[in-house]
PDB file of N, CA, C and O in Angstrom:
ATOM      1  N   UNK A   1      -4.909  -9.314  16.183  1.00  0.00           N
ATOM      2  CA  UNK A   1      -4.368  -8.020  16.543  1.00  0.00           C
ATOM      3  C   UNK A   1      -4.701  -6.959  15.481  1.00  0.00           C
ATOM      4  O   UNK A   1      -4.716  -5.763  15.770  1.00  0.00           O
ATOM      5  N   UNK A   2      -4.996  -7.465  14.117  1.00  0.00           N
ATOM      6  CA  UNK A   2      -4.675  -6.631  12.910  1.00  0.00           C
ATOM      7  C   UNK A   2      -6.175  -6.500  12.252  1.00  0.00           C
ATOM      8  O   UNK A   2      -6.340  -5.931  11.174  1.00  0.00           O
ATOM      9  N   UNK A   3      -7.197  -7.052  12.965  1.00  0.00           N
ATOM     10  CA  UNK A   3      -8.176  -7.180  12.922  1.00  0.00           C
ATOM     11  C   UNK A   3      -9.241  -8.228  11.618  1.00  0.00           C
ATOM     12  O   UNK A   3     -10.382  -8.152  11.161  1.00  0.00           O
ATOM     13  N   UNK A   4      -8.155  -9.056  11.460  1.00  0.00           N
ATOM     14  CA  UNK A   4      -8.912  -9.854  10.014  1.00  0.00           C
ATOM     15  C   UNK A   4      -9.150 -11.218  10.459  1.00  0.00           C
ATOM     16  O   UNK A   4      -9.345 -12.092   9.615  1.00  0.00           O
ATOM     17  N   UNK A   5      -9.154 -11.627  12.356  1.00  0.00           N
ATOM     18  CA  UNK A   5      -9.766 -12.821  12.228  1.00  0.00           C
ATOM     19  C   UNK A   5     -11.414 -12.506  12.390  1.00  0.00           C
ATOM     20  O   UNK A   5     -11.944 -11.773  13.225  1.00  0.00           O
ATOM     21  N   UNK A   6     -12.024 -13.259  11.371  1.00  0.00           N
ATOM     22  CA  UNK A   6     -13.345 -13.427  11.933  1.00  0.00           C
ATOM     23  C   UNK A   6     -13.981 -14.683  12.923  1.00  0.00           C
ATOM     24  O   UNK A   6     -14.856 -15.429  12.482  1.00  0.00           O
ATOM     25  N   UNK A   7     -13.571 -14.787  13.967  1.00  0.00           N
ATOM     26  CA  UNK A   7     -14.305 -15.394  15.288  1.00  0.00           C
ATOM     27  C   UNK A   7     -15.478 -16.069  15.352  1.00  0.00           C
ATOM     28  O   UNK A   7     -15.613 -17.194  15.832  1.00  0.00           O
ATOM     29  N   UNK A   8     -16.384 -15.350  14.841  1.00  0.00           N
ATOM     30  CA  UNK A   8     -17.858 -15.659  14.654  1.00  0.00           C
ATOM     31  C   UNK A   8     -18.130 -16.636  13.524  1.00  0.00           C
ATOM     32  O   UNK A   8     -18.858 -17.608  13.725  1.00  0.00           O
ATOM     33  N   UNK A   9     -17.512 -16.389  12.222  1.00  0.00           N
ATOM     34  CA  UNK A   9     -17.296 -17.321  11.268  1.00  0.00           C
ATOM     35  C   UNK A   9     -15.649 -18.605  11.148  1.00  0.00           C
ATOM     36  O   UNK A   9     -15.343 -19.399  10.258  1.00  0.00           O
ATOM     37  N   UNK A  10     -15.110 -18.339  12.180  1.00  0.00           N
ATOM     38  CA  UNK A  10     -14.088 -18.977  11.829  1.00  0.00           C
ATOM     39  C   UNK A  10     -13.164 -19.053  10.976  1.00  0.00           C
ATOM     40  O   UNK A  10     -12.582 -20.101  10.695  1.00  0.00           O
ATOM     41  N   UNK A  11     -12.943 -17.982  10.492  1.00  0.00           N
ATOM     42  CA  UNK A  11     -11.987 -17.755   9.063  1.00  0.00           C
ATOM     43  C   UNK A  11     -11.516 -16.391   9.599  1.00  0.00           C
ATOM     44  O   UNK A  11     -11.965 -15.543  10.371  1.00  0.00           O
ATOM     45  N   UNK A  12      -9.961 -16.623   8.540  1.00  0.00           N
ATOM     46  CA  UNK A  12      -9.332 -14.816   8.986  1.00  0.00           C
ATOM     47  C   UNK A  12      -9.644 -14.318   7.696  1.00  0.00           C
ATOM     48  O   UNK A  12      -9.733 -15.215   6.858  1.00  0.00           O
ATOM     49  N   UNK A  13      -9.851 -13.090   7.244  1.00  0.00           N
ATOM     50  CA  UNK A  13      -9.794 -12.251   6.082  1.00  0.00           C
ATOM     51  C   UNK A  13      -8.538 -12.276   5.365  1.00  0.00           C
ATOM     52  O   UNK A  13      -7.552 -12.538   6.053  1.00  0.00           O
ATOM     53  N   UNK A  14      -8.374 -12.080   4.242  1.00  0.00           N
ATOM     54  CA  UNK A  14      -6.932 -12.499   3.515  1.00  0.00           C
ATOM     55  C   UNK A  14      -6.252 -11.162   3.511  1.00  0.00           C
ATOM     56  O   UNK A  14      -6.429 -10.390   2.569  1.00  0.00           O
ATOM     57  N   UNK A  15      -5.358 -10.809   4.690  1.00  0.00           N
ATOM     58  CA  UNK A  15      -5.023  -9.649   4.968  1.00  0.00           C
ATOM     59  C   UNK A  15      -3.205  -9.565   4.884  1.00  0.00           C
ATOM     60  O   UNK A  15      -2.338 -10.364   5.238  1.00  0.00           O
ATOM     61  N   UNK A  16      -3.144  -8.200   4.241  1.00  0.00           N
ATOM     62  CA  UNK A  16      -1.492  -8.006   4.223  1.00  0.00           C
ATOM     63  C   UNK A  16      -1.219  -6.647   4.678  1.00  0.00           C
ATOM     64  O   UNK A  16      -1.927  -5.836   4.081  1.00  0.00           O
ATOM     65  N   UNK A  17      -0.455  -6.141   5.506  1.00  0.00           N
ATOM     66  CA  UNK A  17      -0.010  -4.864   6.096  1.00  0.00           C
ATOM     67  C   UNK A  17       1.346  -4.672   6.367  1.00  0.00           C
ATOM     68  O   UNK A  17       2.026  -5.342   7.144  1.00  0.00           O
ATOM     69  N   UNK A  18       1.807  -3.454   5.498  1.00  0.00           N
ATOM     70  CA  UNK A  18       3.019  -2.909   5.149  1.00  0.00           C
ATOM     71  C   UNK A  18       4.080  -1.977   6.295  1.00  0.00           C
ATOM     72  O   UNK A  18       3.853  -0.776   6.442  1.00  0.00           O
ATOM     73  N   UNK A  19       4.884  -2.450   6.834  1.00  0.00           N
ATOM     74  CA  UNK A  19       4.884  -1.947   8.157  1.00  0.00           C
ATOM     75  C   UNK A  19       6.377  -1.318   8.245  1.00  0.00           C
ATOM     76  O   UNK A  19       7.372  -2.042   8.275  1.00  0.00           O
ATOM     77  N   UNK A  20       6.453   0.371   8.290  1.00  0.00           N
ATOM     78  CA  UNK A  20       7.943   0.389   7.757  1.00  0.00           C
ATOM     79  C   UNK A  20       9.027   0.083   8.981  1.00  0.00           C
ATOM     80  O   UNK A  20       8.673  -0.393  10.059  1.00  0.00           O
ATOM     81  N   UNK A  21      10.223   0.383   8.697  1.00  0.00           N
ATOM     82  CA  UNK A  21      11.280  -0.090   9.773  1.00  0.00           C
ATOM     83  C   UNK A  21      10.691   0.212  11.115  1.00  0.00           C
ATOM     84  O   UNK A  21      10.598  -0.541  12.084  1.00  0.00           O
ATOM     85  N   UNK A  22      10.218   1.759  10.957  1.00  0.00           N
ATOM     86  CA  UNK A  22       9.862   2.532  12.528  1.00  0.00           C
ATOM     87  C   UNK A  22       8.935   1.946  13.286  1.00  0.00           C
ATOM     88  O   UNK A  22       8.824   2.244  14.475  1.00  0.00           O
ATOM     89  N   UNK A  23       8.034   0.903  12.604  1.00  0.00           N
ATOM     90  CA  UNK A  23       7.160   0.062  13.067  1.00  0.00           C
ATOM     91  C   UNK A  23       5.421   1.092  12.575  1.00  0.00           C
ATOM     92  O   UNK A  23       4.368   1.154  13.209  1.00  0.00           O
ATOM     93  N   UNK A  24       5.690   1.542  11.639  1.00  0.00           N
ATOM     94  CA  UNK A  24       4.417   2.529  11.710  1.00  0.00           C
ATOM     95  C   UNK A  24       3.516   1.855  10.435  1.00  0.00           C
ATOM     96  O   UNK A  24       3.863   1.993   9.262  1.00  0.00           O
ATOM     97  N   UNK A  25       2.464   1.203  10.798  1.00  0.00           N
ATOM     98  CA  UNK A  25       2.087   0.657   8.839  1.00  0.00           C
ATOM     99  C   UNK A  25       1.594   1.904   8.087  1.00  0.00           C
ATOM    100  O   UNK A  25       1.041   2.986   8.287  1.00  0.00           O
ATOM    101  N   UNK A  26       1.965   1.356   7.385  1.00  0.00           N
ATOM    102  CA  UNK A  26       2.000   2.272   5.942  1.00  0.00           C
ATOM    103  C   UNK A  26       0.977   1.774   4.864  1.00  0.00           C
ATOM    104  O   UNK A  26       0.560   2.592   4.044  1.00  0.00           O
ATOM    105  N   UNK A  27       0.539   0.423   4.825  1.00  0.00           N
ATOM    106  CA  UNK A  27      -0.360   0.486   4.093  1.00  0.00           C
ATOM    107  C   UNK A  27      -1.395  -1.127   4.684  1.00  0.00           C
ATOM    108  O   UNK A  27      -0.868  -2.080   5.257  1.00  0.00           O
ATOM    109  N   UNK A  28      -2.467  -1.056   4.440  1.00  0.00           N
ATOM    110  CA  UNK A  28      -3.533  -2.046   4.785  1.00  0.00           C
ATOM    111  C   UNK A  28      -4.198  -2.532   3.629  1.00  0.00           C
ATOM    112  O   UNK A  28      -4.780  -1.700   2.933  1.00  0.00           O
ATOM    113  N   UNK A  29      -4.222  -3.886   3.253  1.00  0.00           N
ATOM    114  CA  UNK A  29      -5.116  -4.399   2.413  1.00  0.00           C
ATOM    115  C   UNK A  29      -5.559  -5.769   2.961  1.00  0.00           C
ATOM    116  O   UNK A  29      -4.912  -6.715   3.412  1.00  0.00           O
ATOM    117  N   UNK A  30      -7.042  -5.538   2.749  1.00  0.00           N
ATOM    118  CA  UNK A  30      -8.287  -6.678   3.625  1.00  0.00           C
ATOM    119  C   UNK A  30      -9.066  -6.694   2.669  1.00  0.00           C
ATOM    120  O   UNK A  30      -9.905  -5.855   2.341  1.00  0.00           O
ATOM    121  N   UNK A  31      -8.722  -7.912   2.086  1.00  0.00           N
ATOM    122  CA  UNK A  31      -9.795  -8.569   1.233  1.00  0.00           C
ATOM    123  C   UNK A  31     -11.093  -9.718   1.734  1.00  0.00           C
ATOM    124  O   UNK A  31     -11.105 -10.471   2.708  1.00  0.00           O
ATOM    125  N   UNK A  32     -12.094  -9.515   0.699  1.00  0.00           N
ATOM    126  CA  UNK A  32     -13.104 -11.173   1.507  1.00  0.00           C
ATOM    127  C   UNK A  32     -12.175 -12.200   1.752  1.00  0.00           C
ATOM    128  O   UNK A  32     -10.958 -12.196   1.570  1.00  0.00           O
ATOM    129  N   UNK A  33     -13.033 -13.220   2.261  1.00  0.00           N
ATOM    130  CA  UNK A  33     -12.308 -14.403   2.469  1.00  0.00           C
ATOM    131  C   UNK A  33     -12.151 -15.006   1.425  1.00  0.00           C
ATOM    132  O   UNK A  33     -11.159 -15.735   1.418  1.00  0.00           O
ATOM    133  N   UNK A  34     -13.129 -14.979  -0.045  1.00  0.00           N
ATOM    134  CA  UNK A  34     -12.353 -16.178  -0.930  1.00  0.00           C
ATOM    135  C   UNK A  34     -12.229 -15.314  -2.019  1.00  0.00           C
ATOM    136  O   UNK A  34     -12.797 -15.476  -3.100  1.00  0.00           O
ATOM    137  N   UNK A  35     -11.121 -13.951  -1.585  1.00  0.00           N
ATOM    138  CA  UNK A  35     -10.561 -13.110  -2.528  1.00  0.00           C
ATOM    139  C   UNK A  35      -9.035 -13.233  -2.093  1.00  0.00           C
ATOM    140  O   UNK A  35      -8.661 -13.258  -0.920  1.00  0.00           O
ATOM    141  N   UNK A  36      -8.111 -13.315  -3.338  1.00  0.00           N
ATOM    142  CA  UNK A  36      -6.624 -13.824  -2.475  1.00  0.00           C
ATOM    143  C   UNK A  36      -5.809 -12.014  -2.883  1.00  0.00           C
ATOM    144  O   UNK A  36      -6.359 -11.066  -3.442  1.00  0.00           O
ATOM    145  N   UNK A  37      -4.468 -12.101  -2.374  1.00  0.00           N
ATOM    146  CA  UNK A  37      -3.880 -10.834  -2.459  1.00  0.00           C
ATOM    147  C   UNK A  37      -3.612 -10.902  -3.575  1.00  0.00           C
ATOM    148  O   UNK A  37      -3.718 -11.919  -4.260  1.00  0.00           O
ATOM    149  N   UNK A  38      -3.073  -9.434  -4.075  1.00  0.00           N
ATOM    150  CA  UNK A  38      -2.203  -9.305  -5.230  1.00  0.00           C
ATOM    151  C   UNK A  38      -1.136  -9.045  -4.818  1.00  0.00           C
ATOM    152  O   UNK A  38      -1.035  -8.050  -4.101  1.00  0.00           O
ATOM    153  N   UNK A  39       0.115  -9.895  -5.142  1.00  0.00           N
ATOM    154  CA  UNK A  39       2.289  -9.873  -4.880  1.00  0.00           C
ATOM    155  C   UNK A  39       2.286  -8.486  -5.526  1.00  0.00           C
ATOM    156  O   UNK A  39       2.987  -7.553  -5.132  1.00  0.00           O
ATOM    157  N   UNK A  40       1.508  -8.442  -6.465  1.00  0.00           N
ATOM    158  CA  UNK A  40       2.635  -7.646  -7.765  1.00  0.00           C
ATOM    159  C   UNK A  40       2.115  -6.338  -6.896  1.00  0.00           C
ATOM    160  O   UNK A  40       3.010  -5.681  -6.365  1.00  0.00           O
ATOM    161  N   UNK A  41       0.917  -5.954  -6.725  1.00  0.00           N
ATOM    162  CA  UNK A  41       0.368  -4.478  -6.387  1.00  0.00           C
ATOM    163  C   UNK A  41       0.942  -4.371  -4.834  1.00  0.00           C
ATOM    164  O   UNK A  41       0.995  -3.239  -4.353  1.00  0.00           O
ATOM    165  N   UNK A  42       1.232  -5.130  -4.289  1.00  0.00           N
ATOM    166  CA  UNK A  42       2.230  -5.378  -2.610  1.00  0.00           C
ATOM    167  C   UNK A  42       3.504  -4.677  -2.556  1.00  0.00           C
ATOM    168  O   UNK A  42       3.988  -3.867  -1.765  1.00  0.00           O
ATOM    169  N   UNK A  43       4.005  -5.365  -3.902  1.00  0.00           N
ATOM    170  CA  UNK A  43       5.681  -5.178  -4.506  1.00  0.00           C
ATOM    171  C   UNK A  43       5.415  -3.701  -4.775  1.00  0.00           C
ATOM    172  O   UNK A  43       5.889  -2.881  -3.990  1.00  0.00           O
ATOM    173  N   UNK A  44       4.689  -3.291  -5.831  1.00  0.00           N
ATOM    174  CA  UNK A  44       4.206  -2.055  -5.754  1.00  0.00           C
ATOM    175  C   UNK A  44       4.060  -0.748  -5.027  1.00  0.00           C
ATOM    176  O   UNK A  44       4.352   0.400  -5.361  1.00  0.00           O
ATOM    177  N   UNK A  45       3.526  -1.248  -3.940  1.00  0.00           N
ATOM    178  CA  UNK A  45       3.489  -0.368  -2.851  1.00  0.00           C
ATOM    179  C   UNK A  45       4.766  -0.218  -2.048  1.00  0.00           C
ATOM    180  O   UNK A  45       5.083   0.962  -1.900  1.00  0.00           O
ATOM    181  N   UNK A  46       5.534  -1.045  -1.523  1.00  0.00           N
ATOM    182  CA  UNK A  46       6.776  -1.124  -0.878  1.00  0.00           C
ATOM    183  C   UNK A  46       7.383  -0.489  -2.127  1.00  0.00           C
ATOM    184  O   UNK A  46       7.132   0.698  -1.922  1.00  0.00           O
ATOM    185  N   UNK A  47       7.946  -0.539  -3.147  1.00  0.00           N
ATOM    186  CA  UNK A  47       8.664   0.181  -3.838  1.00  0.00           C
ATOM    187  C   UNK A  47       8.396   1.559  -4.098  1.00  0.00           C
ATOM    188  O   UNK A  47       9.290   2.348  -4.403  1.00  0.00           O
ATOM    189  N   UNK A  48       6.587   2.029  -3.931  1.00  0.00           N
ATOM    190  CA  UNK A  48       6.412   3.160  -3.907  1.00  0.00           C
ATOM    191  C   UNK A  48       6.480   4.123  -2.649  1.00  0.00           C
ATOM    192  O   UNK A  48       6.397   5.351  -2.665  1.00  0.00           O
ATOM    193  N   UNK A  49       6.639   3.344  -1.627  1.00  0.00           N
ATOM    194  CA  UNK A  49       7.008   4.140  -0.285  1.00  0.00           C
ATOM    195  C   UNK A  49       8.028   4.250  -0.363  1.00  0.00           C
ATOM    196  O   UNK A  49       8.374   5.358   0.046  1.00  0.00           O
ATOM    197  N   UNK A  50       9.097   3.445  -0.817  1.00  0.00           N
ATOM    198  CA  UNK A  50      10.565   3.420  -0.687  1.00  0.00           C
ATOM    199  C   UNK A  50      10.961   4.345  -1.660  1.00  0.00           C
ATOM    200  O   UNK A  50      12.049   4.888  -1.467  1.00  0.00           O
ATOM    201  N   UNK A  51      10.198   4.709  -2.863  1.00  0.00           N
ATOM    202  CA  UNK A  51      10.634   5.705  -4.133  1.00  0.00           C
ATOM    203  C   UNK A  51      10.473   6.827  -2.688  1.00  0.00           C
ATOM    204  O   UNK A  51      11.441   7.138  -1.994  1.00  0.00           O
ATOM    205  N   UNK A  52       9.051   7.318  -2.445  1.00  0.00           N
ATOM    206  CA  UNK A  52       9.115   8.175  -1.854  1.00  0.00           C
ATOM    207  C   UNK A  52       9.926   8.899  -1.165  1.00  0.00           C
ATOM    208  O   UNK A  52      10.192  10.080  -1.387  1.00  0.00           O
ATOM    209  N   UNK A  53      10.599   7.827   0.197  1.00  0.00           N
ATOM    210  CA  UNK A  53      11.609   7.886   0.959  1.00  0.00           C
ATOM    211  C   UNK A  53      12.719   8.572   0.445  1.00  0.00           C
ATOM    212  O   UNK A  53      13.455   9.310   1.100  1.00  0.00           O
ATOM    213  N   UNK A  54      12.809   8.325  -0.663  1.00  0.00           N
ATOM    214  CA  UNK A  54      14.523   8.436  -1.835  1.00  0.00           C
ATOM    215  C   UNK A  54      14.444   9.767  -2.536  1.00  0.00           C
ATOM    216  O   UNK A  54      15.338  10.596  -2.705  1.00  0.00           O
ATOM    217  N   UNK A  55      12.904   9.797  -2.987  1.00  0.00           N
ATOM    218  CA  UNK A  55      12.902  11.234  -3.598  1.00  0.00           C
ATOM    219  C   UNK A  55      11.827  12.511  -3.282  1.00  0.00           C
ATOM    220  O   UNK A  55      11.831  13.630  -3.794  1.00  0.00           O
ATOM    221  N   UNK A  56      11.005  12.013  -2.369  1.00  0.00           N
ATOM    222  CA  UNK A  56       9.827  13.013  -1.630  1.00  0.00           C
ATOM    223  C   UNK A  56       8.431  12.924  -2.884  1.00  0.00           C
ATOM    224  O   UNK A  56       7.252  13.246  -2.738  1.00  0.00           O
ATOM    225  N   UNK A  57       9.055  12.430  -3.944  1.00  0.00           N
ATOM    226  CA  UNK A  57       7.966  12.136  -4.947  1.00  0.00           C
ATOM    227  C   UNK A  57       6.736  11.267  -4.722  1.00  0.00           C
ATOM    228  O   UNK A  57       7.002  10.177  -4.215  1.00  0.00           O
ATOM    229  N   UNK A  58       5.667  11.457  -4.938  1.00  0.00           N
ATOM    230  CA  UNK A  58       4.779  10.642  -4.987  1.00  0.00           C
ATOM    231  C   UNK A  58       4.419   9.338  -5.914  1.00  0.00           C
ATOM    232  O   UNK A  58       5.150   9.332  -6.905  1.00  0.00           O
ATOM    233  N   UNK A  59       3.733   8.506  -5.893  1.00  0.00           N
ATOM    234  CA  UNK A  59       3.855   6.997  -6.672  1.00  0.00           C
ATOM    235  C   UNK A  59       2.346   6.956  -6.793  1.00  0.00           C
ATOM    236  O   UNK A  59       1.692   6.246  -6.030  1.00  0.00           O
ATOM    237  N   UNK A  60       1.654   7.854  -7.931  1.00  0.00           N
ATOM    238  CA  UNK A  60       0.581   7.706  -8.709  1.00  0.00           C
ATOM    239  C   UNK A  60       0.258   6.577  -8.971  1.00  0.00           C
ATOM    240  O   UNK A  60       1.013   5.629  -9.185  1.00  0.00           O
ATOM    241  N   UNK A  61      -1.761   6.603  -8.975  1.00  0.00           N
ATOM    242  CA  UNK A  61      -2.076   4.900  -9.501  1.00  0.00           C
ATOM    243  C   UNK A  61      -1.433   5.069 -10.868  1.00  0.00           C
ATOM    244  O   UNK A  61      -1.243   6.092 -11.526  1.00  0.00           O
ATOM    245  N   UNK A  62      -1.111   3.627 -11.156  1.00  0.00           N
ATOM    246  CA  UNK A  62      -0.416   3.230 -12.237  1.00  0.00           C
ATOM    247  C   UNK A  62       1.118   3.401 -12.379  1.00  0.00           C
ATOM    248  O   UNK A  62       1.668   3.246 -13.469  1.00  0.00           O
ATOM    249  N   UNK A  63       1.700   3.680 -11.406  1.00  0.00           N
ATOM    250  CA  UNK A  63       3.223   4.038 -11.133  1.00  0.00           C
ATOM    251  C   UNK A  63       4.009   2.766 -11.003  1.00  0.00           C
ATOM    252  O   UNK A  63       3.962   1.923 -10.108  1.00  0.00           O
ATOM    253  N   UNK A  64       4.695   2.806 -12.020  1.00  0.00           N
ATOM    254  CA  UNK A  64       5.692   1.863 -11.614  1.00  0.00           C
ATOM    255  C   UNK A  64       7.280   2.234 -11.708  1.00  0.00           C
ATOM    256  O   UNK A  64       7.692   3.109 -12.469  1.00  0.00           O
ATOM    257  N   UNK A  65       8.077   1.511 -10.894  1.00  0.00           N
ATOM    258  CA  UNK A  65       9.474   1.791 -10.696  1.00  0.00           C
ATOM    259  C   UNK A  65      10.152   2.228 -11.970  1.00  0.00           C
ATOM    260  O   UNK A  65      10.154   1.555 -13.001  1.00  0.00           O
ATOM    261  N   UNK A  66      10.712   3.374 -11.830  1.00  0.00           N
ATOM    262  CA  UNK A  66      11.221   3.994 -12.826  1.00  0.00           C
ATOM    263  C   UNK A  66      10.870   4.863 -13.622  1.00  0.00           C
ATOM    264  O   UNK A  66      11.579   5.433 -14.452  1.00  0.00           O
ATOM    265  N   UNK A  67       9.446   5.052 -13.353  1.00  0.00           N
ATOM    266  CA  UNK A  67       8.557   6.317 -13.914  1.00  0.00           C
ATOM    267  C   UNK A  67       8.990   7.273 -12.855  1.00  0.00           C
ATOM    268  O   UNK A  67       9.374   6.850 -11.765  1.00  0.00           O
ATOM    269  N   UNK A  68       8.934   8.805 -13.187  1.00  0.00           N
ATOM    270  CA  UNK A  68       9.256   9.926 -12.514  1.00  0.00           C
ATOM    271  C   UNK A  68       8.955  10.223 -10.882  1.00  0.00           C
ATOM    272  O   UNK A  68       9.688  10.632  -9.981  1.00  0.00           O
ATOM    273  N   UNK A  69       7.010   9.682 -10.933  1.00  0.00           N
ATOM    274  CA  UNK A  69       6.276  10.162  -9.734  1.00  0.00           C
ATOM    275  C   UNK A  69       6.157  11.688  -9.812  1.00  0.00           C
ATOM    276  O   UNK A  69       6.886  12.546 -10.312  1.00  0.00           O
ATOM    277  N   UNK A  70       5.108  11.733  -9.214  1.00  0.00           N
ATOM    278  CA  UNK A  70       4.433  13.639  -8.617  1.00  0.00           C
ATOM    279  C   UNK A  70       4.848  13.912  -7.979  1.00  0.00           C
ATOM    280  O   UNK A  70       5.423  13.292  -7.085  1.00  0.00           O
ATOM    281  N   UNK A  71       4.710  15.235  -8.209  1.00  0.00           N
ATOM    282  CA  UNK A  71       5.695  16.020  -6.989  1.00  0.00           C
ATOM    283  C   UNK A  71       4.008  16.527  -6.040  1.00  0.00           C
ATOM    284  O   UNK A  71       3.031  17.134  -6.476  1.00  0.00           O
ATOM    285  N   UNK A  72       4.291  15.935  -4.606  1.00  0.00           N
ATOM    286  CA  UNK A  72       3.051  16.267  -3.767  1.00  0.00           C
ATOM    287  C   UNK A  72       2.816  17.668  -3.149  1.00  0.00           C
ATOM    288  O   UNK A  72       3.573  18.612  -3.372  1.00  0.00           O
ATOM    289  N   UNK A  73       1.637  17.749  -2.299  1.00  0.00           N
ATOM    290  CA  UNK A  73       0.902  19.086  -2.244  1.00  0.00           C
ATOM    291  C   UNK A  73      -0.189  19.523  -2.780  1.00  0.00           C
ATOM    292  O   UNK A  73      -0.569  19.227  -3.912  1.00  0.00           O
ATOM    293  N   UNK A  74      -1.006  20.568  -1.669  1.00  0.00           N
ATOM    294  CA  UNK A  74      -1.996  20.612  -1.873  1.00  0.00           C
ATOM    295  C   UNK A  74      -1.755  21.757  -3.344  1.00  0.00           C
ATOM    296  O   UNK A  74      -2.776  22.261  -3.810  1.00  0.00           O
ATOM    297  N   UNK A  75      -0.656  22.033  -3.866  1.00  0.00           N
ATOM    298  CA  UNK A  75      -0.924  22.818  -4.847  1.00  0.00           C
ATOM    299  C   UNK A  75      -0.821  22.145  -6.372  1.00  0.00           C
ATOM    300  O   UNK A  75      -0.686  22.634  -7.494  1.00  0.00           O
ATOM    301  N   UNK A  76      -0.936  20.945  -5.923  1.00  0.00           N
ATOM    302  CA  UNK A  76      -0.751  19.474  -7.223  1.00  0.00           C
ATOM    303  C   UNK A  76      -1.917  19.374  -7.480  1.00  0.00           C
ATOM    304  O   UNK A  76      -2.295  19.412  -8.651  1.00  0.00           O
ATOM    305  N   UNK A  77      -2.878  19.205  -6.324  1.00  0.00           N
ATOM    306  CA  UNK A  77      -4.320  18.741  -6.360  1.00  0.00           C
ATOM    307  C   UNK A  77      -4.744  18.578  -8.417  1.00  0.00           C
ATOM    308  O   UNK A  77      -4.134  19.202  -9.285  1.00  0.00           O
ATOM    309  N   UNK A  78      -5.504  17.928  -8.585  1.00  0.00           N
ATOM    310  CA  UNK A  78      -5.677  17.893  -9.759  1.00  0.00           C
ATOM    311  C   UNK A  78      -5.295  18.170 -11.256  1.00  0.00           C
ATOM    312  O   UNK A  78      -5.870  18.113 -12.343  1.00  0.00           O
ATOM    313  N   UNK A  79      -3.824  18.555 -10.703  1.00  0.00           N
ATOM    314  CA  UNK A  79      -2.782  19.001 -12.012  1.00  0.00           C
ATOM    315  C   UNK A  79      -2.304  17.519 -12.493  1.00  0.00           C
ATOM    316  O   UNK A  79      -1.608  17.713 -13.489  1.00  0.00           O
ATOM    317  N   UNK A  80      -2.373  16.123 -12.220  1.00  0.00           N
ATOM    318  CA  UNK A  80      -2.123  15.159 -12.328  1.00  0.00           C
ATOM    319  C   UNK A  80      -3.211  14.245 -13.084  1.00  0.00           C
ATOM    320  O   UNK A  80      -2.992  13.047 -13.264  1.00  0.00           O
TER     321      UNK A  80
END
């Protein structure tokens, strides 16, 4: 459905997709087949949508829980 079986080769892609309550995903990661996920950068992301949710702030690469986050907009563009 999510598009990571491969059919032709017989293997699925090592795939994880972040899907919030409303049912809308929020984030996609599709790796090769003999590349495995990363928990921690997963955990990551769910905590950075959920910061979002809480404060309208954004969750910069390298953001982790408890750092401030950006404030978004196109008038941020490269002030970060």
């Amino acid at each position: 459905m999510y598009g990571i079986l491969n059919e032709k080769e017989g293997f699925a892609y090592r795939g994880a997709f972040i899907i919030d309550p409303e049912g809308k995903i929020q984030s996609i990661i599709i790796n090769p087949q003999p590349v495995g996920r990363n928990i921690d950068e997963i955990l990551r992301i769910i905590a950075g949508l959920q910061f979002n949710r809480k404060t309208g702030r954004g969750a910069q690469a390298g953001w982790v829980p408890g750092d401030p986050g950006i404030k978004l907009g196109w008038e941020y563009v490269g002030k970060y």
